[in-house]
C-alpha atoms as a printed R data frame, in Angstrom:
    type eleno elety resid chain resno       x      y       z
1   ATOM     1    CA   UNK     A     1 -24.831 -1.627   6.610
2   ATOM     2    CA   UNK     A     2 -21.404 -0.859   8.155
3   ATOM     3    CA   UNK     A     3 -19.976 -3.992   5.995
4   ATOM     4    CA   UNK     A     4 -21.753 -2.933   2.828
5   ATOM     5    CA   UNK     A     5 -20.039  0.732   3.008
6   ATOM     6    CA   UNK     A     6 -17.179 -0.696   3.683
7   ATOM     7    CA   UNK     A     7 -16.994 -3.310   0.327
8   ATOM     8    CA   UNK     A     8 -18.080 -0.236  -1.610
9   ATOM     9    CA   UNK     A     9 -15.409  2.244  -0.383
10  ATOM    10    CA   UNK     A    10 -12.824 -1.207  -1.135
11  ATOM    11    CA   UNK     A    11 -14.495 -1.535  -4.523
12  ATOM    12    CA   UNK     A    12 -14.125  2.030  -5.143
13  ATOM    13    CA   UNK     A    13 -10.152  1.912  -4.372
14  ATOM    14    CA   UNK     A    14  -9.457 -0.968  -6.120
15  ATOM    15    CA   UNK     A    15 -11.181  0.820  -9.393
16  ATOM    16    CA   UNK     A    16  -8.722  3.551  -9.379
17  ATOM    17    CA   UNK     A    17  -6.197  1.786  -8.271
18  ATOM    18    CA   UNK     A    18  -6.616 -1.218 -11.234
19  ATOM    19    CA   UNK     A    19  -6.229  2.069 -13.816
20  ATOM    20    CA   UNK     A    20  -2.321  2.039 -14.057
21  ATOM    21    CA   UNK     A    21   0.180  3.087 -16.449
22  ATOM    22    CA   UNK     A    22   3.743  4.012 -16.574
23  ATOM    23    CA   UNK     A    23   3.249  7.621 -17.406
24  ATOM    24    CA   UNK     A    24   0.929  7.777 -14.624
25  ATOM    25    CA   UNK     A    25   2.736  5.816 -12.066
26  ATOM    26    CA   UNK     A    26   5.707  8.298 -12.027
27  ATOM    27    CA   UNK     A    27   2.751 11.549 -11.998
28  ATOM    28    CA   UNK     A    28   1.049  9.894  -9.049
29  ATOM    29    CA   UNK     A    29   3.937  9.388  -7.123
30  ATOM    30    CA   UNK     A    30   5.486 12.650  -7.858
31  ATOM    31    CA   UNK     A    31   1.778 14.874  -6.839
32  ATOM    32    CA   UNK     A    32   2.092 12.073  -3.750
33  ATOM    33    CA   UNK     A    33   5.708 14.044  -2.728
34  ATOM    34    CA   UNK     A    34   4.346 17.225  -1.199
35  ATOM    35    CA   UNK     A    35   7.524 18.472  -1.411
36  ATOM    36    CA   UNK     A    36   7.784 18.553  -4.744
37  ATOM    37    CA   UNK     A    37   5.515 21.751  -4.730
38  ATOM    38    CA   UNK     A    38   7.637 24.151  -2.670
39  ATOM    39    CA   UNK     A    39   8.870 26.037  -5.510
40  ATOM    40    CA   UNK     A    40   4.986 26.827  -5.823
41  ATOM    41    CA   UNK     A    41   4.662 27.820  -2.361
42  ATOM    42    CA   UNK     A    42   7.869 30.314  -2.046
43  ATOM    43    CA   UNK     A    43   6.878 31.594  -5.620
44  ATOM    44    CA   UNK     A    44   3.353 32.465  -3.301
45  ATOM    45    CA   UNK     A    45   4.739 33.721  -0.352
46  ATOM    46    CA   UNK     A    46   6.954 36.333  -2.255
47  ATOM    47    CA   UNK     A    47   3.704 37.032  -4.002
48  ATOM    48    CA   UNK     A    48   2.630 37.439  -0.305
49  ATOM    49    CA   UNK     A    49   5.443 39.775   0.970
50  ATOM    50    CA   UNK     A    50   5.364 41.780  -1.765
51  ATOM    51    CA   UNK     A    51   1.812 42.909  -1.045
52  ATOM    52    CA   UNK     A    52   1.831 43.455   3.333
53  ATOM    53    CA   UNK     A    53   5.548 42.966   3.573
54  ATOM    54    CA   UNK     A    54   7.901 41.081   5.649
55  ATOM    55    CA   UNK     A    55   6.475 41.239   9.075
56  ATOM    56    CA   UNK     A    56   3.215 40.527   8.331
57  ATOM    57    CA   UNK     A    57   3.891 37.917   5.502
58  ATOM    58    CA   UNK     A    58   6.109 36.078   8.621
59  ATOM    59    CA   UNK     A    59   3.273 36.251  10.731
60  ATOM    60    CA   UNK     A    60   0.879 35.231   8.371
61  ATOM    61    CA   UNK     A    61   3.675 31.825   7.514
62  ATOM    62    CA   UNK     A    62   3.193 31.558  11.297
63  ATOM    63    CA   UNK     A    63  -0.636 30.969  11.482
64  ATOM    64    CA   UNK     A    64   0.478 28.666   8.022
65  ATOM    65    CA   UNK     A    65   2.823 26.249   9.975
66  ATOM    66    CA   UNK     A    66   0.217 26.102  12.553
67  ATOM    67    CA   UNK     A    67  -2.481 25.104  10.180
68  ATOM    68    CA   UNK     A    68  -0.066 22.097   8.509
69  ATOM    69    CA   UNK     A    69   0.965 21.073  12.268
70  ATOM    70    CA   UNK     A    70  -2.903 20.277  13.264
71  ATOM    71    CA   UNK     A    71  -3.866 18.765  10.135
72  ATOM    72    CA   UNK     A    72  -0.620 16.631  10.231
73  ATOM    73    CA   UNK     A    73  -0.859 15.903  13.734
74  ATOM    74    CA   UNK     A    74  -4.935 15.158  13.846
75  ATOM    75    CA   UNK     A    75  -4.474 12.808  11.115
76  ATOM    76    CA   UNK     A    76  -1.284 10.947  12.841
77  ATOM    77    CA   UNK     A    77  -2.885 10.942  16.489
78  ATOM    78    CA   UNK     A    78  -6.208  9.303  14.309
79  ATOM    79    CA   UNK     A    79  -4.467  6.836  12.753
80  ATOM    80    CA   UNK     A    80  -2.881  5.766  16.091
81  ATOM    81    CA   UNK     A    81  -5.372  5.458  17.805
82  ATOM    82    CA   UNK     A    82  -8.149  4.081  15.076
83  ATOM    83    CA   UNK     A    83  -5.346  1.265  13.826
84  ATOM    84    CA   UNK     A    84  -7.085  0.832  10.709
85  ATOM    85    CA   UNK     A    85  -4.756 -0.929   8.350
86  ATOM    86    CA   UNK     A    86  -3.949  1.018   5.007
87  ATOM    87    CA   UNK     A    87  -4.982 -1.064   1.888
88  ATOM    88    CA   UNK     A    88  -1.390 -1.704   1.375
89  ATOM    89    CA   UNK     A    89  -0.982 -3.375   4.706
90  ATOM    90    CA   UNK     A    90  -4.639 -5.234   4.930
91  ATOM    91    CA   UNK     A    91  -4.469 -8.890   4.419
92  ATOM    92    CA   UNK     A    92  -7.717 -8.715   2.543
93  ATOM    93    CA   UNK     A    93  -6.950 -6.647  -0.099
94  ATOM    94    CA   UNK     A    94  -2.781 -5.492  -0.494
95  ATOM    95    CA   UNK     A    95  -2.516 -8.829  -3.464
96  ATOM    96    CA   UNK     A    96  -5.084 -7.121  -5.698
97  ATOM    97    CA   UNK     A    97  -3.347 -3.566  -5.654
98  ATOM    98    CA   UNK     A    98  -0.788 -2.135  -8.156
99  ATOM    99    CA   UNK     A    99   1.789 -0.915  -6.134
100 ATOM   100    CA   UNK     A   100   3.957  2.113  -7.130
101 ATOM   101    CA   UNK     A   101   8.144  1.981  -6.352
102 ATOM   102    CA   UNK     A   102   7.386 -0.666  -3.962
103 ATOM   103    CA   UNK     A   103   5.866  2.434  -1.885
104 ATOM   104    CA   UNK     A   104   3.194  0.910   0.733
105 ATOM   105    CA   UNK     A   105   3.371  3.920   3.522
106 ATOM   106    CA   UNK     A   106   3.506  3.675   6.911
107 ATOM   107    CA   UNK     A   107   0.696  0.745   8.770
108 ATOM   108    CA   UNK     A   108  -2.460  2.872   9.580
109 ATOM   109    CA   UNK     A   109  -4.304  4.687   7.024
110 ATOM   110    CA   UNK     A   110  -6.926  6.440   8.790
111 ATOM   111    CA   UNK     A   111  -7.542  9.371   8.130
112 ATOM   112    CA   UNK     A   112  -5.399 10.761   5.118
113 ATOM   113    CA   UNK     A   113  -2.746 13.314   6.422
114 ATOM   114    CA   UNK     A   114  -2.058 14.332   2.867
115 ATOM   115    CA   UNK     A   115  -5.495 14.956   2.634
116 ATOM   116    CA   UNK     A   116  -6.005 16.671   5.406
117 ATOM   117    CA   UNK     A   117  -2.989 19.482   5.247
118 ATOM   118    CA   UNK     A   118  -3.683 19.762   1.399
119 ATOM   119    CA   UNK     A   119  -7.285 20.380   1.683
120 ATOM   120    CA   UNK     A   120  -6.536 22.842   4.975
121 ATOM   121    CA   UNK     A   121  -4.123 24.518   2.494
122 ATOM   122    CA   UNK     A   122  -6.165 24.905  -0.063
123 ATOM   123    CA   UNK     A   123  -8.909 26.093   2.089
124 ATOM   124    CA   UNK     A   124  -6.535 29.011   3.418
125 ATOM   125    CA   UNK     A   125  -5.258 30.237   0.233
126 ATOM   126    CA   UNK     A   126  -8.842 30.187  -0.718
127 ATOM   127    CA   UNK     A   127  -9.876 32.859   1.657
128 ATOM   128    CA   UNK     A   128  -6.770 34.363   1.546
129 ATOM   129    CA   UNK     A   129  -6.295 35.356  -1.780
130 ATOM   130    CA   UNK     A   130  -9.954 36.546  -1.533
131 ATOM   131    CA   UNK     A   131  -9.183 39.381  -4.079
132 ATOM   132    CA   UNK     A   132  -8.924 36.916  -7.395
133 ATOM   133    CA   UNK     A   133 -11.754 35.273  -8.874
134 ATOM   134    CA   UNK     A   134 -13.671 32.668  -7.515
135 ATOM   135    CA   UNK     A   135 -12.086 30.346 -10.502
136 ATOM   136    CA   UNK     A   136  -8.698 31.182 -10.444
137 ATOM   137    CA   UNK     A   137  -8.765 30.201  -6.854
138 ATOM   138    CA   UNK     A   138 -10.586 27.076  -7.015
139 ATOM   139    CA   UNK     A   139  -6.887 25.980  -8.770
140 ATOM   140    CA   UNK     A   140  -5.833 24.901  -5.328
141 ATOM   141    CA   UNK     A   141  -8.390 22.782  -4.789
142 ATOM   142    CA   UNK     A   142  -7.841 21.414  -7.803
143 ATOM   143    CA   UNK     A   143  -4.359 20.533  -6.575
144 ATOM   144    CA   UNK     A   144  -5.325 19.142  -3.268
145 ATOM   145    CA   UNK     A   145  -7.693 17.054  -5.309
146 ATOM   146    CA   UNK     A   146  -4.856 15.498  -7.675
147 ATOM   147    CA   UNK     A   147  -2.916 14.859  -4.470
148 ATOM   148    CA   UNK     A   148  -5.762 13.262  -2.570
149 ATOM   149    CA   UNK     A   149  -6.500 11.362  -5.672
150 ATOM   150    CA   UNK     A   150  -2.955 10.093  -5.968
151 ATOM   151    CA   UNK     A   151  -3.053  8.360  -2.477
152 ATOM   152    CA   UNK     A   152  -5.930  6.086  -3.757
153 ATOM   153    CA   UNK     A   153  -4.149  5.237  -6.841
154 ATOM   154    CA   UNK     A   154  -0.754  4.333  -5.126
155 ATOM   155    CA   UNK     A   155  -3.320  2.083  -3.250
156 ATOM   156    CA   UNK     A   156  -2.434  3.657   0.277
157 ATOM   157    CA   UNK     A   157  -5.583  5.334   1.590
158 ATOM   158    CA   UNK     A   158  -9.068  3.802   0.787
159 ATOM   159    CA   UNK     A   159 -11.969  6.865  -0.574
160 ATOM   160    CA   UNK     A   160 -12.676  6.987   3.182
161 ATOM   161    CA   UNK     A   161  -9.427  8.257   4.530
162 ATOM   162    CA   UNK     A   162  -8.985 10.375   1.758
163 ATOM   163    CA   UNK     A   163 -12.774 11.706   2.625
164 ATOM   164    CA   UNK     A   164 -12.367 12.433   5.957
165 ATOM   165    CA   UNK     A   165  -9.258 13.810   5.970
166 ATOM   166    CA   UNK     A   166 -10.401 16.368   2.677
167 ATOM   167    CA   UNK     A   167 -13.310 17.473   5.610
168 ATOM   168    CA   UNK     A   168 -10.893 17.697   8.303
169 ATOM   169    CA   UNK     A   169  -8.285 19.930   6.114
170 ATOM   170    CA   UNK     A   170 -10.713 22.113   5.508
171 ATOM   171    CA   UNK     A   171 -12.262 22.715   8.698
172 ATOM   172    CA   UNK     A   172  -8.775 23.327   9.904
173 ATOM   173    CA   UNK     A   173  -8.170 25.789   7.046
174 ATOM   174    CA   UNK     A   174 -11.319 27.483   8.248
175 ATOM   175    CA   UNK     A   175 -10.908 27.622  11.175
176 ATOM   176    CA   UNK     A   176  -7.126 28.967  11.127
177 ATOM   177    CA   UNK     A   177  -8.076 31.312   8.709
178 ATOM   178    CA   UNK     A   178 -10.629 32.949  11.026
179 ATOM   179    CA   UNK     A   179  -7.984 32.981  13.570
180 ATOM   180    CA   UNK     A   180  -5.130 34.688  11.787
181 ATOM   181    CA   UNK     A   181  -8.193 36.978  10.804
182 ATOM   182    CA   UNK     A   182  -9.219 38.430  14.137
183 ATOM   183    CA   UNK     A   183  -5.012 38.189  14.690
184 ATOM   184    CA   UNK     A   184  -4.620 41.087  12.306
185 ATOM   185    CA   UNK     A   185  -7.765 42.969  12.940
186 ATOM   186    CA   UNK     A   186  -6.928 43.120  16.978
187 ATOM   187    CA   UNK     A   187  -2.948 43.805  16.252
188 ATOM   188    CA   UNK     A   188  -3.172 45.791  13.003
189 ATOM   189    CA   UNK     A   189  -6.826 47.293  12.531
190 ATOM   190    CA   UNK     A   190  -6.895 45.369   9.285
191 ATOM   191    CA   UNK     A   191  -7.644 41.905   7.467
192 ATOM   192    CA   UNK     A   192  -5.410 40.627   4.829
193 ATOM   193    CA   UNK     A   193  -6.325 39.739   2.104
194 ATOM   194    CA   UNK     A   194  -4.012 39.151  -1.530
């Protein structure tokens, strides 16, 4: 059983990762660069401050760093100690993938850290910006999606990692969400929400 899930989720990578072209070699990589968004995230934290203000926007970027730190950390202290190899870096596979800028990432794969601290994110800006409609905020999920999307077609994570990590994001987001939550209501008698 364990072998058979494992073939499919390798079957399953090597699909998207067989459906390459130039145009979409430089967009993957680029949504792959998390960085690349941080225009994106000022643009929404000055959104932020403008509505509750500096003190409160700096507390809530607090509980924010927090939330990347243990998704980022989870997912490296996982991959440590799990050792599976990334596709890019399994004997088995890494000659049938397309490989983007001769980018393979680091050795272990499991679980996606990408994954996780987009999907916690996108799970806190969810419930954050609780005041918009239910559409325009399931944009960020649409972005953590492109990014943990991207990982498979680079050939760096198989569906797996990329799973896993999209479940632990979001329990993290959750979960520091709540927190930052009962934060405000105990310090200032009120939740935020944008």
């Amino acid at each position: 059983m364990l072998e058979s899930l494992k073939l499919i989720d390798r079957n399953i990578l090597v699909a998207i990762n067989s459906m390459h072209s130039s145009f979409l070699n430089v967009v993957m990589f680029y949504l792959s660069e998390i960085w690349i968004f941080t225009p994106v995230f000022i643009y929404l934290f000055y959104l932020i401050y403008k509505k509750i203000g500096i003190k409160k926007s700096s507390i809530l970027i607090v509980f924010f760093a927090l939330l990347i730190s243990i998704c980022d950390q989870s997912a490296s202290i996982t991959k440590n100690s799990v050792k599976r190899y990334r596709p890019t870096h399994n004997i088995e596979i890494k000659d049938s993938l397309q490989i983007v800028k001769n980018y393979r990432g680091g050795t272990y794969g499991f679980f996606s850290g990408h994954a996780a601290n987009t999907f916690g994110v996108a799970m806190f800006l969810f419930l954050l910006f609780s005041k918009q409609t239910k559409a325009s905020r399931f944009v960020f999920f649409i972005w953590a999606g492109l990014v943990a999307y991207s990982r498979m077609y680079m050939g760096v994570h198989y569906p797996s990692d990329v799973f896993v990590g999209m479940i632990v994001g979001m329990f993290w987001g959750f979960i520091i969400f709540q927190l930052q939550k009962i934060f405000f209501i105990k310090t200032y008698n009120e939740s935020i929400s944008i």
